[in-house]
C-alpha positions as CSV (number, residue, x, y, z in Angstrom):
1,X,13.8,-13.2,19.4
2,X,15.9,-13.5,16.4
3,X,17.2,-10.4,14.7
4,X,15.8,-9.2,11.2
5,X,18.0,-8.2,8.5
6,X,18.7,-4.4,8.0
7,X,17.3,-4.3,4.6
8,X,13.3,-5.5,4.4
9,X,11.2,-5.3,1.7
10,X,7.1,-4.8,2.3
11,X,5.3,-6.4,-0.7
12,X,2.0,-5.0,-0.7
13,X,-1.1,-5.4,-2.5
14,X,-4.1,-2.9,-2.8
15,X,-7.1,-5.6,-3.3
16,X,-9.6,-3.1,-4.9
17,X,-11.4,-4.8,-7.4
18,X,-14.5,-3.6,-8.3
19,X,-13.9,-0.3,-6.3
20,X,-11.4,1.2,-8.5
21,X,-13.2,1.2,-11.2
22,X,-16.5,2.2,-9.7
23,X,-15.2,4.7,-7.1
24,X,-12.4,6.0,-9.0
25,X,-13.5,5.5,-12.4
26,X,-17.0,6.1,-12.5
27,X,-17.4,3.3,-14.5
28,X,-20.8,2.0,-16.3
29,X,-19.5,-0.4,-18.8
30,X,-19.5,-4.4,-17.4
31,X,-15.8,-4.4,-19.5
32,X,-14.3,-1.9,-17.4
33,X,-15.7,-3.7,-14.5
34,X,-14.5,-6.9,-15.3
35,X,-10.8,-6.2,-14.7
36,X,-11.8,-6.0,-11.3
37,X,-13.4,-9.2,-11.3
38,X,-10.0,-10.2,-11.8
39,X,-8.8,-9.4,-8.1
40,X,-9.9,-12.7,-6.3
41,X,-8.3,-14.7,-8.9
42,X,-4.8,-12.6,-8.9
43,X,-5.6,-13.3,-4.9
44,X,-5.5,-16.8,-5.3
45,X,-2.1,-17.0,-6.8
46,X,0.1,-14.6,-5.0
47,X,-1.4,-15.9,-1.7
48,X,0.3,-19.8,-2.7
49,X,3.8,-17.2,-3.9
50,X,3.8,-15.6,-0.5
51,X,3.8,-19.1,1.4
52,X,6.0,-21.0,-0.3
53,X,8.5,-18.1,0.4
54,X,7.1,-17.9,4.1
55,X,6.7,-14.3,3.4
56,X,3.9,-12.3,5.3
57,X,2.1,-9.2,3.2
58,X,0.4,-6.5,3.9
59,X,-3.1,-6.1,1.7
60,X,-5.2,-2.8,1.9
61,X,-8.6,-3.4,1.4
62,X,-12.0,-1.3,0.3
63,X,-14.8,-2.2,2.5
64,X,-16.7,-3.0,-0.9
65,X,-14.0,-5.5,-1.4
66,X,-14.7,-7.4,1.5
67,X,-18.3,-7.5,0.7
68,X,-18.1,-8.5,-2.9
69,X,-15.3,-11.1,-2.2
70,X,-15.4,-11.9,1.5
71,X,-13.9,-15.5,0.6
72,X,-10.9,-14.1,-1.0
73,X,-10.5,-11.8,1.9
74,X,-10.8,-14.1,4.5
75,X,-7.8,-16.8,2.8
76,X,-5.4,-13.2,3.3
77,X,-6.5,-13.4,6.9
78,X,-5.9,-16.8,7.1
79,X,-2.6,-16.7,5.6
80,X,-1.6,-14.4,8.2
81,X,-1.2,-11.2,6.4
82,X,-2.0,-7.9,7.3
83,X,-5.3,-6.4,6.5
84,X,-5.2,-2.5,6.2
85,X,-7.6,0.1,5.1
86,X,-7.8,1.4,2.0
87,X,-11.2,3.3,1.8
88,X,-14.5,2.5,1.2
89,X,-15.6,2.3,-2.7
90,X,-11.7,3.6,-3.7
91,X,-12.6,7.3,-2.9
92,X,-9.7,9.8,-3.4
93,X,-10.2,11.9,0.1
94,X,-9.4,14.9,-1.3
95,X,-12.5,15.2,-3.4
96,X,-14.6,14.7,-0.3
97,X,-15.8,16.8,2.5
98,X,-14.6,15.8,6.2
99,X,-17.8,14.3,6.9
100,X,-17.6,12.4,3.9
101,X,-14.2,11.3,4.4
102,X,-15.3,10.6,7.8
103,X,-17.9,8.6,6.9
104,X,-16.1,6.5,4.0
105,X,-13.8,5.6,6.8
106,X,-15.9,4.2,9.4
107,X,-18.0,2.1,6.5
108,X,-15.1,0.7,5.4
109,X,-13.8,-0.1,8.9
110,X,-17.5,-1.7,9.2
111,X,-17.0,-3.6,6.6
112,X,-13.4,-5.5,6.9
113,X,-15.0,-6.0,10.9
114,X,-18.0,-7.7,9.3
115,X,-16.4,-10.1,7.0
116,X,-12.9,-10.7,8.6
117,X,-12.8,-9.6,12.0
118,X,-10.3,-7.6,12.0
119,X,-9.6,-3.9,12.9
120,X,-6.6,-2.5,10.9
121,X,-3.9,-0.2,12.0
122,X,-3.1,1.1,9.0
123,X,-4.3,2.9,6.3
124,X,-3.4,3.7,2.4
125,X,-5.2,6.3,0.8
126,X,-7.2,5.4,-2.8
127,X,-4.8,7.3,-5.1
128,X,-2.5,8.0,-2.6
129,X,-4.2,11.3,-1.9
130,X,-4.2,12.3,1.7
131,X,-6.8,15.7,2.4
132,X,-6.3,18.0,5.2
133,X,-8.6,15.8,7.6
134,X,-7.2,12.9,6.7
135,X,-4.5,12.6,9.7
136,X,-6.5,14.2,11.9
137,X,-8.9,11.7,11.0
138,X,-6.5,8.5,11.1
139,X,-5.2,9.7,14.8
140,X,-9.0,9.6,16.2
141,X,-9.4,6.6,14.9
142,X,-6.2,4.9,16.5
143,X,-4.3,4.1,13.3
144,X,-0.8,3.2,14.0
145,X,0.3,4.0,10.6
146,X,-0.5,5.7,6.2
147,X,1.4,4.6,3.5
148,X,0.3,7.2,1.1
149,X,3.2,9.3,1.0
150,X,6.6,9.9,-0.9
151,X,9.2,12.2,1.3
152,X,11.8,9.6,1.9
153,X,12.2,6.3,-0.4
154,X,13.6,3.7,2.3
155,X,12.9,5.3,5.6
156,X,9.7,6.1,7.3
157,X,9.1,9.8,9.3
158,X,6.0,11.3,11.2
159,X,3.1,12.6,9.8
160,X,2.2,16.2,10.2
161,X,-0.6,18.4,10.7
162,X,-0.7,22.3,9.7
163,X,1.6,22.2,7.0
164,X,1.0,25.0,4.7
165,X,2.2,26.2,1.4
166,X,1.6,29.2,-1.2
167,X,3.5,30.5,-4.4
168,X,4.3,33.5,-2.5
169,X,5.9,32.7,1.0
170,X,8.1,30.0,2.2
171,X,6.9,26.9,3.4
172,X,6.0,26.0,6.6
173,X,6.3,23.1,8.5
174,X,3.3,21.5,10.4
175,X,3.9,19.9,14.2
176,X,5.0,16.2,14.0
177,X,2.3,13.3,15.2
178,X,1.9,10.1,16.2
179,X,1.4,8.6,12.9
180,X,4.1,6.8,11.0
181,X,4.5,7.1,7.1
182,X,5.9,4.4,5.2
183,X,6.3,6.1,2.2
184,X,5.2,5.3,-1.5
185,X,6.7,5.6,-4.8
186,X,5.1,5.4,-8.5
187,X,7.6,3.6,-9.8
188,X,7.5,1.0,-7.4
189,X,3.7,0.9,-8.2
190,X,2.6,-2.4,-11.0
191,X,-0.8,0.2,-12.1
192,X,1.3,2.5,-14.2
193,X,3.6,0.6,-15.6
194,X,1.2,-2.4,-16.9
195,X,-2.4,-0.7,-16.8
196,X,-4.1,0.0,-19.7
197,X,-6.1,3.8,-19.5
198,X,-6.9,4.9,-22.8
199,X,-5.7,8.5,-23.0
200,X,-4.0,8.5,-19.7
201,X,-1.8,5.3,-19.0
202,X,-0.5,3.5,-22.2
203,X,-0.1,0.5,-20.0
204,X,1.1,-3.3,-21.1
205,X,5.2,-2.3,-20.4
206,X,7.4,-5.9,-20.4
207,X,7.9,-7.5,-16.8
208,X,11.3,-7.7,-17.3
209,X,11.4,-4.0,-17.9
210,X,9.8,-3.3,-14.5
211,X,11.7,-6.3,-12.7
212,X,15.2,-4.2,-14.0
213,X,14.0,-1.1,-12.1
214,X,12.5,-2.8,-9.2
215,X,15.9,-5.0,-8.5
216,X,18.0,-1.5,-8.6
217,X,15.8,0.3,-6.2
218,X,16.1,-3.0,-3.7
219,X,20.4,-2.9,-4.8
220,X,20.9,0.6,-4.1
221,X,19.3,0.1,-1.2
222,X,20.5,-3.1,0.2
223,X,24.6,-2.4,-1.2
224,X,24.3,1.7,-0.8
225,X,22.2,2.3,2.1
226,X,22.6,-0.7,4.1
227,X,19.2,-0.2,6.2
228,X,15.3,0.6,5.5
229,X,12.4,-0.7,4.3
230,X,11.3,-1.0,0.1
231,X,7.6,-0.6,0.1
232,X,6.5,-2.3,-3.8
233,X,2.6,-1.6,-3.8
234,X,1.1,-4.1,-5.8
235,X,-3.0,-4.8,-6.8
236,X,-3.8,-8.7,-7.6
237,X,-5.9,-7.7,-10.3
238,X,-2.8,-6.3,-11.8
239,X,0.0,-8.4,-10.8
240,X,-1.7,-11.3,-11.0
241,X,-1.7,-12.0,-14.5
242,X,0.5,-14.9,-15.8
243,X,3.9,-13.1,-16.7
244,X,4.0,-10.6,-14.3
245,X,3.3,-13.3,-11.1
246,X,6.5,-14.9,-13.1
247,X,8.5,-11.6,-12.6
248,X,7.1,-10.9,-9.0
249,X,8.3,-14.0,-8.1
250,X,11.5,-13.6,-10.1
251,X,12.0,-10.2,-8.2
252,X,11.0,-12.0,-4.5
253,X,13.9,-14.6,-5.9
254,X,16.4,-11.6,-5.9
255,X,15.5,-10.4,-2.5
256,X,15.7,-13.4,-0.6
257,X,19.5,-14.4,-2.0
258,X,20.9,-11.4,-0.8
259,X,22.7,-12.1,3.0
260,X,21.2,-9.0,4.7
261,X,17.8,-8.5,3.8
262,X,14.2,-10.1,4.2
263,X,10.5,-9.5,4.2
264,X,8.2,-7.4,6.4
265,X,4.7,-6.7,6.8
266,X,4.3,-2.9,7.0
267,X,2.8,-3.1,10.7
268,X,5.4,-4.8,12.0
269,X,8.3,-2.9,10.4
270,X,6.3,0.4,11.9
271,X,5.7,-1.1,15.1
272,X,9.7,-2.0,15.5
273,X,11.0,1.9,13.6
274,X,8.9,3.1,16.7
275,X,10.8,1.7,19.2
276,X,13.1,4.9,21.3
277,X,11.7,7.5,18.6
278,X,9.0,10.0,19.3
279,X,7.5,12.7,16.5
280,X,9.6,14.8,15.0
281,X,10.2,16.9,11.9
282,X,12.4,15.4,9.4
283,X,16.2,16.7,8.9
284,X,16.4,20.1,7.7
């Protein structure tokens, strides 16, 4: 088997498309909508990117993704990327009861079965918001690994369960489980730094501005810390538009030059972190 690199990158792309805007949004206008009409056709070109550069992705998916755009969902698949879970209608978990959450989870697990055939292992939470049953939730359901969270920048840890918190008293650990997090970061995110949110996001930020701070997270990384895993989270109906597919493939460009790194998908960089390493709280 030949030997990775050290240094990997995971480029990954949340395909939400309509469900952003209806689940997260609440949105009635056929405008707002639109941009995520845009999703199969940012699909379309990143999937062409990805091969040329023999990289394989990782895409998390909303059940109502795969049912509004099966086709698109089906070329990922057939491209050999990963498919992972990313909710049902883009729901942010925290704003749900257990049996919601519960519930959200199984449709959407329903619906990537139904139009792909596939079962993920791992799961990224709509607006990287993770409630108190989500783990628990994740474990039952024999998910390998979330990428939701943001306590390390190039190294994965365990999840936990019980953590708790107050203004008052120290905080407490939880117990370590067997569920990896490959942890997140905004500014490795495209949906801040180019979305337009009128009174929230001011959006529409120059690619090479993001490409400068994407290519000295990978540097520090790659010349600094000499081993991990840069996790970029992407959505096609962002990333997909004509300059910034320039700059993402600019920035895949830089990666690939350098002698000791590559590309990963998230579930096999988990499923080779794993190996000799059981749950564990993080140094202290």
């Amino acid at each position: 088997m030949t030997q990775k690199p050290p240094v990997q990158v995971a480029l990954t792309f949340d395909f939400d498309a309509y469900s952003t805007w209806i689940g997260s949004h609440n949105a009635t206008s056929p405008s707002m909508l639109s941009r995520g009409e845009f999703g199969p056709v940012g699909v379309r070109r990143i999937l062409p990117l990805l091969e040329r550069f023999g990289i394989k992705a990782t895409f998390f998916v909303p059940g109502h993704t795969a049912l509004a755009f099966p086709s698109a969902v089906c070329a990922i698949r057939d491209g050999g990327h990963e498919i992972g879970h990313h909710g049902w209608v883009h729901e942010n978990p925290v704003l749900l009861s257990p049996d919601e959450e519960r519930h959200v989870l199984l449709r959407g697990l329903e619906a990537l079965e139904q139009v792909a055939g596939v079962r993920p292992t791992g799961y990224r939470s709509p607006a990287w918001d993770n409630s108190s049953a989500t783990v628990p939730l994740l474990l039952e359901h024999g998910f390998e690994y979330e990428s939701s969270m943001m306590g390390h920048d190039y190294e994965p840890y365990w999840c936990r369960v019980g953590d708790a918190w107050s203004k008052t008293e120290a905080f407490e650990f939880g117990t370590p489980v067997d569920l990896v997090e490959l942890p997140v970061a905004w500014h490795l995110d495209d949906f801040p730094h180019f979305e337009f949110m009128a009174g929230a996001l001011p959006g529409g930020r120059a690619p090479s501005s993001v490409l400068e701070t994407w290519i000295a997270e990978f540097d520090y990384l790659h010349d600094r810390v000499g081993e991990g895993v840069l996790v970029v989270t992407m959505h096609p109906q962002i990333i997909g538009r004509g300059s910034r597919m320039l700059m993402l493939e600019q920035f895949i460009a830089h990666v690939a030059s350098r002698p000791n790194a590559g590309f990963t998908s998230c579930i096999d960089y988990v499923s080779h972190w794993r190996q000799g390493r059981t749950p564990s709280l993080p140094p202290r």
